[in-house]
Every structure is written in C-alpha cells, then in structure tokens.
OpenMM code with the backbone's topology and positions (N, CA, C; nanometers):
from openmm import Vec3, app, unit

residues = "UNK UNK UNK UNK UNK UNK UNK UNK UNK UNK UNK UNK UNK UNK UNK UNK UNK UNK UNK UNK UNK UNK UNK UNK UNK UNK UNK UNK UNK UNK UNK UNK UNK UNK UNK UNK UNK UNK UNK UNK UNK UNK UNK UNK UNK UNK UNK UNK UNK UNK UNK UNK UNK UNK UNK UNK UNK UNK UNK UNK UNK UNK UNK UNK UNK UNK UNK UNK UNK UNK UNK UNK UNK UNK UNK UNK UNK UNK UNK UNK UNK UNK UNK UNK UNK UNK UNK UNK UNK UNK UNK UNK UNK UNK UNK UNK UNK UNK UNK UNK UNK UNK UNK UNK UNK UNK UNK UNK UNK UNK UNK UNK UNK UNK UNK UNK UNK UNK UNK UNK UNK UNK UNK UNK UNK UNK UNK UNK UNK UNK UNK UNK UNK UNK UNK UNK UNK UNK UNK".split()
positions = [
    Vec3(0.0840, -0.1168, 0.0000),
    Vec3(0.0000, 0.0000, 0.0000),
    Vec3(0.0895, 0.1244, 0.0000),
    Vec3(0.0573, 0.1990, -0.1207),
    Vec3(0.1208, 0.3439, -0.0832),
    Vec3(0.0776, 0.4350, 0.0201),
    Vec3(0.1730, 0.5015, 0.0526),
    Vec3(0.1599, 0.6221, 0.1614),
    Vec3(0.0313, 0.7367, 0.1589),
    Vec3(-0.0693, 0.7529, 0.2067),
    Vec3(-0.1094, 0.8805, 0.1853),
    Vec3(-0.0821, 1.0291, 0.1366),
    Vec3(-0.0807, 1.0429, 0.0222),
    Vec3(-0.0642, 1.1706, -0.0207),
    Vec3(-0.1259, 1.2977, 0.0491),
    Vec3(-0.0210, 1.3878, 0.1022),
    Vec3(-0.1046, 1.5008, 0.1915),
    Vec3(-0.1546, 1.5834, 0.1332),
    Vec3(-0.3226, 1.6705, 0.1023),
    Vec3(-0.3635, 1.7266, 0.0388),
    Vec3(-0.3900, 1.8984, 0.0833),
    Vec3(-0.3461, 1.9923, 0.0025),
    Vec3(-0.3565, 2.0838, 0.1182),
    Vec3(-0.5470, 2.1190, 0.1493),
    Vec3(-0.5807, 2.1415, 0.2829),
    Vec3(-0.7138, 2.2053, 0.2496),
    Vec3(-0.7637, 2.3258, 0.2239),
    Vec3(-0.5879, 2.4117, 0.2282),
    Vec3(-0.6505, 2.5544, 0.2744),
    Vec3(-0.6548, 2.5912, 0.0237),
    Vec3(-0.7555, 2.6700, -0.0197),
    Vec3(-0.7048, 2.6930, -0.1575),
    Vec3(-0.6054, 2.7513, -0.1780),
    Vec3(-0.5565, 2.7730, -0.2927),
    Vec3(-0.4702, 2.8711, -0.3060),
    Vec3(-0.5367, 2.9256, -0.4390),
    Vec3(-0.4475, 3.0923, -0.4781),
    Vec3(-0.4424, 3.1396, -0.5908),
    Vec3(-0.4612, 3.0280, -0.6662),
    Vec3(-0.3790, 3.0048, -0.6948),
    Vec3(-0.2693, 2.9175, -0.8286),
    Vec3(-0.3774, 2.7503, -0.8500),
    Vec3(-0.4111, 2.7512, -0.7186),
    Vec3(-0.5405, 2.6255, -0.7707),
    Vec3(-0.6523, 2.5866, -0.7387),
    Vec3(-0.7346, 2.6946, -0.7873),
    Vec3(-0.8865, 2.7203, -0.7125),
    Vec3(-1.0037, 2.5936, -0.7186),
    Vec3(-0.9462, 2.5044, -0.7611),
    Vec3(-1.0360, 2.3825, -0.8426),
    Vec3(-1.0580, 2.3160, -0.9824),
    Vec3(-1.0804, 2.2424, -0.9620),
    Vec3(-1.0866, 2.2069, -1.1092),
    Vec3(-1.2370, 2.2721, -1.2237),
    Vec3(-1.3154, 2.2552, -1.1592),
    Vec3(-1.4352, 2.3430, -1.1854),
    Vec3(-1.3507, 2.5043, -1.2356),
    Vec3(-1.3564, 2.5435, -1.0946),
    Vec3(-1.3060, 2.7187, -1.1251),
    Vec3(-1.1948, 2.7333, -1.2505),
    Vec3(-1.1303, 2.6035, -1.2302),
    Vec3(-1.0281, 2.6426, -1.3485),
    Vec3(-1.1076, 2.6214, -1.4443),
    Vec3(-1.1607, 2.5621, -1.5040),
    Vec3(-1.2337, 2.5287, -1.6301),
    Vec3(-1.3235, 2.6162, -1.6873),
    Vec3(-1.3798, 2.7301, -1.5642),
    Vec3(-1.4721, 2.8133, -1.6464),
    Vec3(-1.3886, 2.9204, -1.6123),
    Vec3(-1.2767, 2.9201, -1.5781),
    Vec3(-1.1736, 3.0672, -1.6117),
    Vec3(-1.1678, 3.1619, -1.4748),
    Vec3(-1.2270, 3.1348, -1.3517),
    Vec3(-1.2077, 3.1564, -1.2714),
    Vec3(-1.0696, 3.2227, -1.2008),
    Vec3(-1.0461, 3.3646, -1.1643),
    Vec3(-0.8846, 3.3988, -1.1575),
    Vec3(-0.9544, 3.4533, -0.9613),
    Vec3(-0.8075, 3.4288, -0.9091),
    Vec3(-0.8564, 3.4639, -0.7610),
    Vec3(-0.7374, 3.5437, -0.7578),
    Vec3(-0.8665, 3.6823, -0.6760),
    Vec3(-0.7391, 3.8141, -0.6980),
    Vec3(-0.6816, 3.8542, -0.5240),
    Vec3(-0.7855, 3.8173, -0.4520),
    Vec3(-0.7520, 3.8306, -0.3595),
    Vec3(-0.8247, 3.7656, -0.2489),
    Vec3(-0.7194, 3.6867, -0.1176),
    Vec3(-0.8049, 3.6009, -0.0297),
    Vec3(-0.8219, 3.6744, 0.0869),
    Vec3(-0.8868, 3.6331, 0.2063),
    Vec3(-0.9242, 3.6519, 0.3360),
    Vec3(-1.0479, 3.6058, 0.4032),
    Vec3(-1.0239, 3.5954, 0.5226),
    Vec3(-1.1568, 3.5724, 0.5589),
    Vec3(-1.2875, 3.6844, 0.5851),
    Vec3(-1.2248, 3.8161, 0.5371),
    Vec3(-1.2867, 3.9185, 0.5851),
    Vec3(-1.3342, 3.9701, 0.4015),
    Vec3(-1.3108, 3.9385, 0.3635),
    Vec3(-1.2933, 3.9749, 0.1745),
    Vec3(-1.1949, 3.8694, 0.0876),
    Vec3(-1.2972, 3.8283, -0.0323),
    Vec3(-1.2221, 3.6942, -0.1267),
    Vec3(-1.3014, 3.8104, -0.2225),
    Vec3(-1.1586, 3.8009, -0.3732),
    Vec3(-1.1980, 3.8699, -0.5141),
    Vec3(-1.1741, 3.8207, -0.6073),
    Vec3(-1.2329, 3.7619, -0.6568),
    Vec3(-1.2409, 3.6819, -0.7978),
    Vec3(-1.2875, 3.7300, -0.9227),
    Vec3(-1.2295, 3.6920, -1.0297),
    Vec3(-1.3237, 3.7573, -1.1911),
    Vec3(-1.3394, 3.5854, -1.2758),
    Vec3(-1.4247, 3.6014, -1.3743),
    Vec3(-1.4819, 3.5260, -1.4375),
    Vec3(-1.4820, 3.5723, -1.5942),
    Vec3(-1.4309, 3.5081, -1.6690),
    Vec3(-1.4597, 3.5757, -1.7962),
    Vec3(-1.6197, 3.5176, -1.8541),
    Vec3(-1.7135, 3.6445, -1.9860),
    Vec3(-1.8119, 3.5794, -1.9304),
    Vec3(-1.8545, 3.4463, -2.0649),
    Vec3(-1.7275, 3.4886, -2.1703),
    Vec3(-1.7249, 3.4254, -2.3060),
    Vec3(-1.6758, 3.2807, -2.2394),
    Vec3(-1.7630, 3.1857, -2.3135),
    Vec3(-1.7516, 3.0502, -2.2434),
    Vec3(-1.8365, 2.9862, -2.1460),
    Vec3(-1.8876, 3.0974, -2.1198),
    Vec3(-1.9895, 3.0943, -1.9755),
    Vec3(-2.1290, 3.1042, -2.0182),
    Vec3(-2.1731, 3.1123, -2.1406),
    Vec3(-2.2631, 3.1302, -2.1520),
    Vec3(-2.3929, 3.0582, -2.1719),
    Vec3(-2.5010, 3.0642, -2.1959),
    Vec3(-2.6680, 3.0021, -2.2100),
    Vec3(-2.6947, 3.0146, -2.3495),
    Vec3(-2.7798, 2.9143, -2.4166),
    Vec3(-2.8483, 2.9405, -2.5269),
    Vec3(-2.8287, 3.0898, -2.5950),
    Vec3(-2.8887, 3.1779, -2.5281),
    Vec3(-2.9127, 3.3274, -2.5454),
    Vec3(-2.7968, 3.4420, -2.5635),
    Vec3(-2.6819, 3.3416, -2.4936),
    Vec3(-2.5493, 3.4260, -2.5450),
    Vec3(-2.5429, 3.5283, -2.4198),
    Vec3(-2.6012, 3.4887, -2.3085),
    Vec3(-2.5933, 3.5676, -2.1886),
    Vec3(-2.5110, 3.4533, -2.0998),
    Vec3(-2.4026, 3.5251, -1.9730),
    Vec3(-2.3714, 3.4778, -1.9033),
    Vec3(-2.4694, 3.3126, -1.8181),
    Vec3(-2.4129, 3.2491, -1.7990),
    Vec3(-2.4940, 3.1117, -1.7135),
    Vec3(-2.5428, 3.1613, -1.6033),
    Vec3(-2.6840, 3.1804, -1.5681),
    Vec3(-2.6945, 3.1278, -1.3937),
    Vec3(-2.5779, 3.0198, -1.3261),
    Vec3(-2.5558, 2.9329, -1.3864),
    Vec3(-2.5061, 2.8137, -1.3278),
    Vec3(-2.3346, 2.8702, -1.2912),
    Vec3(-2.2917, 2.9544, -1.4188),
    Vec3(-2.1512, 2.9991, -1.3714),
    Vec3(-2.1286, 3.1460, -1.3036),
    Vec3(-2.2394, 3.1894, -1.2958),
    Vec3(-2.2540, 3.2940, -1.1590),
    Vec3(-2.2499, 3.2395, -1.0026),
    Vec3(-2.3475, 3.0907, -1.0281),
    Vec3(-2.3551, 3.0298, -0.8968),
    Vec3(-2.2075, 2.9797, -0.8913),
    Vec3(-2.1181, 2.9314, -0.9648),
    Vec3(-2.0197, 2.8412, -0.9377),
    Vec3(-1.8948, 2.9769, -0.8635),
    Vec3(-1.9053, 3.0738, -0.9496),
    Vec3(-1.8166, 3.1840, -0.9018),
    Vec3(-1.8537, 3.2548, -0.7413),
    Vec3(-1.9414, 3.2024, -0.7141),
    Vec3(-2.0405, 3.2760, -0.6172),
    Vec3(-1.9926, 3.1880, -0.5057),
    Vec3(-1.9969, 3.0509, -0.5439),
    Vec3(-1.9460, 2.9031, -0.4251),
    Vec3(-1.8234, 2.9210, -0.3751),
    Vec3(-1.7513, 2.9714, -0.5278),
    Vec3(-1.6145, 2.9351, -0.5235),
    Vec3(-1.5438, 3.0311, -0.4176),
    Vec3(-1.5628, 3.2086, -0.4199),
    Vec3(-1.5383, 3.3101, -0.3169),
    Vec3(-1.5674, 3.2636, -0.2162),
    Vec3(-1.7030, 3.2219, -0.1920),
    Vec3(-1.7869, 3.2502, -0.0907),
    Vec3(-1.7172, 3.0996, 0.0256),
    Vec3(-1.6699, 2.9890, -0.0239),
    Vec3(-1.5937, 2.8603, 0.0153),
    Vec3(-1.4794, 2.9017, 0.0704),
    Vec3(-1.4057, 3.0159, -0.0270),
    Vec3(-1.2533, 3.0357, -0.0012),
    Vec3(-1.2762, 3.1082, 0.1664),
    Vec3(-1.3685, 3.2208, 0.1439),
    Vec3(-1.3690, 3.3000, 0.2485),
    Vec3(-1.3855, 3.2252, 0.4255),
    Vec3(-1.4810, 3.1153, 0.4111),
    Vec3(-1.5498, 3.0352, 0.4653),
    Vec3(-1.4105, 2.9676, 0.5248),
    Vec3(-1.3302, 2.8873, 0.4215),
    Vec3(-1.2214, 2.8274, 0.4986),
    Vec3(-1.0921, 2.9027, 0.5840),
    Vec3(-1.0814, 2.9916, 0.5340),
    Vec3(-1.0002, 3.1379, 0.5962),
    Vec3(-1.0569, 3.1710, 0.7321),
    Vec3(-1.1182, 3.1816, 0.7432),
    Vec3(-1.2347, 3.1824, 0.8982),
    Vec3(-1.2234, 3.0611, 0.9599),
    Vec3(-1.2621, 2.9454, 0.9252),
    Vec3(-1.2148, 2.8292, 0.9722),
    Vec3(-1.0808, 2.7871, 1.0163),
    Vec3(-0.9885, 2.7683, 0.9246),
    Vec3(-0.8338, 2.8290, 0.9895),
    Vec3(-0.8213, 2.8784, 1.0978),
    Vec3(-0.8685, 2.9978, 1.1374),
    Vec3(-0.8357, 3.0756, 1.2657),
    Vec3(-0.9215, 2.9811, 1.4094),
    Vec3(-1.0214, 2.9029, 1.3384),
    Vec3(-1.1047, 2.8701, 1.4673),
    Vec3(-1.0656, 2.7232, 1.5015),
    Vec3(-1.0030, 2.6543, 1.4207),
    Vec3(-0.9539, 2.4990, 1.3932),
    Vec3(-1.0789, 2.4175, 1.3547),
    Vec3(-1.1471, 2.4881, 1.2177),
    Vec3(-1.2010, 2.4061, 1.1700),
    Vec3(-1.2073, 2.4408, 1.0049),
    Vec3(-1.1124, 2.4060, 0.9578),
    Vec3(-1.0614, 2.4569, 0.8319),
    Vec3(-1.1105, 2.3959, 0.7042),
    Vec3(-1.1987, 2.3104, 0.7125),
    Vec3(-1.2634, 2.2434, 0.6233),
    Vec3(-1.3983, 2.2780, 0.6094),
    Vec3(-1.4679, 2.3334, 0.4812),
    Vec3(-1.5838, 2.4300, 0.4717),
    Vec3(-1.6518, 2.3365, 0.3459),
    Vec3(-1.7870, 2.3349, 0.3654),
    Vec3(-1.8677, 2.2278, 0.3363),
    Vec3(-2.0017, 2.3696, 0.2748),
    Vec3(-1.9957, 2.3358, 0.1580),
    Vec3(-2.1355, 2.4188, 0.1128),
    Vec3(-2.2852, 2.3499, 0.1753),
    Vec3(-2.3827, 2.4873, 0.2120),
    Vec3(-2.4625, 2.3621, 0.2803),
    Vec3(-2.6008, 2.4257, 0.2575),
    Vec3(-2.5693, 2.5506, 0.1756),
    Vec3(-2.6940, 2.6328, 0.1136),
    Vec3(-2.6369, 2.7497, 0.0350),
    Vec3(-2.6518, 2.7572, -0.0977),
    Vec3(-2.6120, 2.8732, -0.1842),
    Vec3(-2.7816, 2.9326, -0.2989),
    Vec3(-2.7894, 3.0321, -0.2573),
    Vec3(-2.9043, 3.1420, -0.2993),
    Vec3(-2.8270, 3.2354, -0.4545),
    Vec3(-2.8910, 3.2554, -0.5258),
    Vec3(-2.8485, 3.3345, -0.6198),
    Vec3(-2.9617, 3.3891, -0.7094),
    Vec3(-2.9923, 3.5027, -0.6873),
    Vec3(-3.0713, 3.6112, -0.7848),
    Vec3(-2.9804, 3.6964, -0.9094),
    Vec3(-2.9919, 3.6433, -1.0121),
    Vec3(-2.9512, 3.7135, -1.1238),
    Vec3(-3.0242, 3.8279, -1.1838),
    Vec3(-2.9919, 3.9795, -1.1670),
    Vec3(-3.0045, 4.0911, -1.1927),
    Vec3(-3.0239, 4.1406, -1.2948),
    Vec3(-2.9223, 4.1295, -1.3850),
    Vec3(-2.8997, 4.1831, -1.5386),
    Vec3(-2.7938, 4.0171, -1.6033),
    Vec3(-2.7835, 4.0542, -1.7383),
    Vec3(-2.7565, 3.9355, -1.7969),
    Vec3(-2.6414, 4.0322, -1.8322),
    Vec3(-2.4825, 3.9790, -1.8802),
    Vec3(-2.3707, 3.9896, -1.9456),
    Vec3(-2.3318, 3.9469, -2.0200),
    Vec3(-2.3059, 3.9743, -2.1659),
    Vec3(-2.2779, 3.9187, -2.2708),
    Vec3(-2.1323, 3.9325, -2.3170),
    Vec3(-2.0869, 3.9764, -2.2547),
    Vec3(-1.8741, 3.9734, -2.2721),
    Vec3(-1.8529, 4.0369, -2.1657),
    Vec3(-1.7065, 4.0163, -2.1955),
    Vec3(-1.6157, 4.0996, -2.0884),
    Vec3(-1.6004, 3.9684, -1.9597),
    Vec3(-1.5569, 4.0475, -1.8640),
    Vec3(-1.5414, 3.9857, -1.7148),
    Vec3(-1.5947, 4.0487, -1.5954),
    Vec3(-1.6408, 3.9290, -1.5516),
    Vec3(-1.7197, 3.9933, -1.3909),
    Vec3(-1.6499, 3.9904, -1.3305),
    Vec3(-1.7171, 4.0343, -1.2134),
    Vec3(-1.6330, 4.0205, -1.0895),
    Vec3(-1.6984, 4.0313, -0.9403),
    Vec3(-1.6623, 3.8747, -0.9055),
    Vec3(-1.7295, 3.9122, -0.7704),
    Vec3(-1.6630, 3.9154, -0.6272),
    Vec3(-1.7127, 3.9985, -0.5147),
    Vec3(-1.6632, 3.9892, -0.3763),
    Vec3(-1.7376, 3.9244, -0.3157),
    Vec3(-1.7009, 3.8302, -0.2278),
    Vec3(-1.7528, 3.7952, -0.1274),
    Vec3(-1.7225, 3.9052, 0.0624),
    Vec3(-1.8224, 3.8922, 0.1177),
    Vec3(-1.7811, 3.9256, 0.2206),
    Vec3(-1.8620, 3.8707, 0.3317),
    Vec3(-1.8395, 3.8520, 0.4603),
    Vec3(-1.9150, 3.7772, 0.5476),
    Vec3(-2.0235, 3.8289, 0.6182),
    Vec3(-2.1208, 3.7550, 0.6236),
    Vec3(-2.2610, 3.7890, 0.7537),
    Vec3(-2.2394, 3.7741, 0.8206),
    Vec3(-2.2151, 3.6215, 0.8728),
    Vec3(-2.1776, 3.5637, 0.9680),
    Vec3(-2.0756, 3.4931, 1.0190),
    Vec3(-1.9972, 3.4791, 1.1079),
    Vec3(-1.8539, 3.4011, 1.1166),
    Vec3(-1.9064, 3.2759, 1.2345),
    Vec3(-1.9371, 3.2288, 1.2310),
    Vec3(-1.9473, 3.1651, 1.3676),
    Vec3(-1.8373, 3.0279, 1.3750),
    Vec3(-1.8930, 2.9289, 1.5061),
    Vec3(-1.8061, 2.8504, 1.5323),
    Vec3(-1.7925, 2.7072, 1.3830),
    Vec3(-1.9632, 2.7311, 1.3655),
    Vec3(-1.9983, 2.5821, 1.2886),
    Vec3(-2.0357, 2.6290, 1.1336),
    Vec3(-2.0682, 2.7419, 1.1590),
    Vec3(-2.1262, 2.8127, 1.0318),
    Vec3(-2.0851, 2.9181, 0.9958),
    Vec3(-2.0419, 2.9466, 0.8504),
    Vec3(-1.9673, 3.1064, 0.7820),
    Vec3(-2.1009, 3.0927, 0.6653),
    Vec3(-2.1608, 3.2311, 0.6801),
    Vec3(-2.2173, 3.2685, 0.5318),
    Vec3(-2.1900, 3.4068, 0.4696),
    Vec3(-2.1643, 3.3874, 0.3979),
    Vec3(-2.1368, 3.5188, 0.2736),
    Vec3(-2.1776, 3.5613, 0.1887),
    Vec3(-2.2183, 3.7256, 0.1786),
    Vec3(-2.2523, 3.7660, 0.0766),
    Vec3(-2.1461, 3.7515, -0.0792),
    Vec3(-2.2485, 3.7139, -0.1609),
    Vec3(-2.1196, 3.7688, -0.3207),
    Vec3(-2.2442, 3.8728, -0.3563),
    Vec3(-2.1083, 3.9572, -0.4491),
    Vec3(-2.1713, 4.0549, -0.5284),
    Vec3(-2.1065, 4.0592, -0.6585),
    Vec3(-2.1735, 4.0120, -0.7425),
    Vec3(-2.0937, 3.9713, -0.8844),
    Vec3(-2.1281, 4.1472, -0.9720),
    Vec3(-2.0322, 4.1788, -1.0308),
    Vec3(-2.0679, 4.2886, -1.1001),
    Vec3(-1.9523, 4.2995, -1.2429),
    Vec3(-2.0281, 4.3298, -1.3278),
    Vec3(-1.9655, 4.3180, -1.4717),
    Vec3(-1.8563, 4.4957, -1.5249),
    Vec3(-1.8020, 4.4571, -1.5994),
    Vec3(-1.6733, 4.5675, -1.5988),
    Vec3(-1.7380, 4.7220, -1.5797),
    Vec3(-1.8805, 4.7613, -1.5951),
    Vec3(-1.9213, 4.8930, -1.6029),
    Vec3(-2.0029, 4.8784, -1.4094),
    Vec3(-1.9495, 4.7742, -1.3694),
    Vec3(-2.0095, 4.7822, -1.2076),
    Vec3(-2.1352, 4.7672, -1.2017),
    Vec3(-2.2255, 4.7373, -1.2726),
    Vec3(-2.3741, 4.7147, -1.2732),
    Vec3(-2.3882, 4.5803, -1.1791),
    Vec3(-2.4221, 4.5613, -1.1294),
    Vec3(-2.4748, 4.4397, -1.0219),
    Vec3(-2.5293, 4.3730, -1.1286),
    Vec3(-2.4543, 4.2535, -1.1494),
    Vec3(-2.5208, 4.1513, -1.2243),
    Vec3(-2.6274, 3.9987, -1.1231),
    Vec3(-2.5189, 3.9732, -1.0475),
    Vec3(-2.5811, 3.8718, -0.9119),
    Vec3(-2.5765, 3.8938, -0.7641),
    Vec3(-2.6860, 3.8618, -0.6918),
    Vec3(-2.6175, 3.8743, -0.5733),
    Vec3(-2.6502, 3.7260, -0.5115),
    Vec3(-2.5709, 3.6330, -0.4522),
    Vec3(-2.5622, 3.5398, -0.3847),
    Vec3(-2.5410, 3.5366, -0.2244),
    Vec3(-2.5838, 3.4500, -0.1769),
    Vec3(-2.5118, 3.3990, -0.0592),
    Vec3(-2.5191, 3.2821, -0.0150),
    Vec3(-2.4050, 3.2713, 0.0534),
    Vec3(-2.3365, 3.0681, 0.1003),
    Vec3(-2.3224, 3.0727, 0.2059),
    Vec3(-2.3971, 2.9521, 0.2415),
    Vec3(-2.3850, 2.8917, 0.4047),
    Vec3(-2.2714, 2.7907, 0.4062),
    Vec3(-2.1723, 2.7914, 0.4696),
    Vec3(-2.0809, 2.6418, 0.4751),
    Vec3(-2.1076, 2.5920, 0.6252),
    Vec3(-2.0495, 2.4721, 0.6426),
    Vec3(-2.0577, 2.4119, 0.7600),
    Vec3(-1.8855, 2.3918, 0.7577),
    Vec3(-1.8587, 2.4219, 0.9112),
    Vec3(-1.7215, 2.4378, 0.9284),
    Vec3(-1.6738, 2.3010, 1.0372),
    Vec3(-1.5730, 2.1887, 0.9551),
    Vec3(-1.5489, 2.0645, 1.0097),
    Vec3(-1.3965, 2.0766, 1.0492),
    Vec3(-1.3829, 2.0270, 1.1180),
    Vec3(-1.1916, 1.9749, 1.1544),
    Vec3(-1.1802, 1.8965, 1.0966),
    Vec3(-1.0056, 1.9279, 1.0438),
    Vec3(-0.9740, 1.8233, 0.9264),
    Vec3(-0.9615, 1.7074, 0.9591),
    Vec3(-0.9940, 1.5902, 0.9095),
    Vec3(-0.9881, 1.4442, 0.9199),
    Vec3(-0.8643, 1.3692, 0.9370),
] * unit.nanometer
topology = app.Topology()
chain = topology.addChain("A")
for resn in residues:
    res = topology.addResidue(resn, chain)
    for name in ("N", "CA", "C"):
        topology.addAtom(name, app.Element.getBySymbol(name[0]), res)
C-alpha cells in the first residue's frame, strides 16, 4: 500500500479547483474578511449568449468557500462544506469579465455565510448570492 498523499485544504491562488479552473475563474484576492475573484463571461454562456446562472452560482461558491475556509483556519475548523447557496440574477452579461466579492454575515463557530456581489466591468450588479458552509476539523 502506498503512503497517503497530503492534500492541502486551505485553496490557493494558483489552484482554485478544477471546476473554477475550467470556467476561467482567476482569484485576486483572499481573506476571511474579503475573497476577489473575476470570471470571464465568453464561455460561460446560455443558449441566449448571456452569461450562465449556473456559472454565476459556481463563481459565487467558489469566493464565498474560499472566504469560509479562511475563517475556519483561525477557529480549527478549516474544512468548509457548502450547505446552502441562494443566487438572484439581476442583469444578464454578454462579454467581458465579472467580478465578484464575497464578504461575510456571519462568522461563527460551525457556520460562515457570505454575501457575493458579482458585477460586470461597467459595475452594474449583475448577481447577488449567498453561502452557508458548515465548518469541520480536518480528518
């Protein structure tokens, strides 16, 4: 039997997921107090040639997770578990890159939820989301 490979839990820049990588996902900046991400929206799109619901929600998980485990870290429970994500789409985007912040409601011991605010290059509020995680100690 081989050895266990150690995996890190905390993300980083450089490898936000395999998902996030695939729909172009860039992470500009982490914390548990503020996560900034952009999305390009070519690639991302619906029938209609408008940005996805589905890749608003994924950009929306993806902040809103990072922020979640950053908070966890500090409390020793660094492993963040999506456990409810909400998303109202505003206006539709047809190029360019969004961009969303996450920032927190709540920090608690078991639970982090966060607002995102996705907004497209002229700042128009395209989505607003928010994520509940459940916060576990690592295994």
């Amino acid at each position: 039997m081989e050895p266990a490979t150690e995996v890190s839990i905390v993300p980083t820049k450089a490898n936000p997921g395999a998902l996030a990588e695939r729909i172009g996902i860039t992470i500009l900046e982490v914390s548990a107090e503020r996560v900034v991400g952009t999305m390009p929206v070519e690639g991302n799109t619906q029938p209609l040639g408008l940005l996805h619901g589905g890749a608003s929600a994924a950009l929306a998980e993806t902040l809103g997770s990072y922020g979640a485990v950053m908070h966890g870290i500090t409390i020793g429970r660094p492993v963040a578990v999506g456990i409810e994500l909400n998303a109202t789409h505003h206006r539709g985007a047809r190029s360019g890159i969004v961009t969303g912040v996450a920032t927190p409601v709540h920090r608690g011991g078991t639970i982090a939820t966060y607002e995102i605010v996705i907004t497209d290059q002229d700042g128009a509020r395209v989505c607003s989301a928010r994520l509940t995680c459940f916060l576990r100690a690592a295994s």
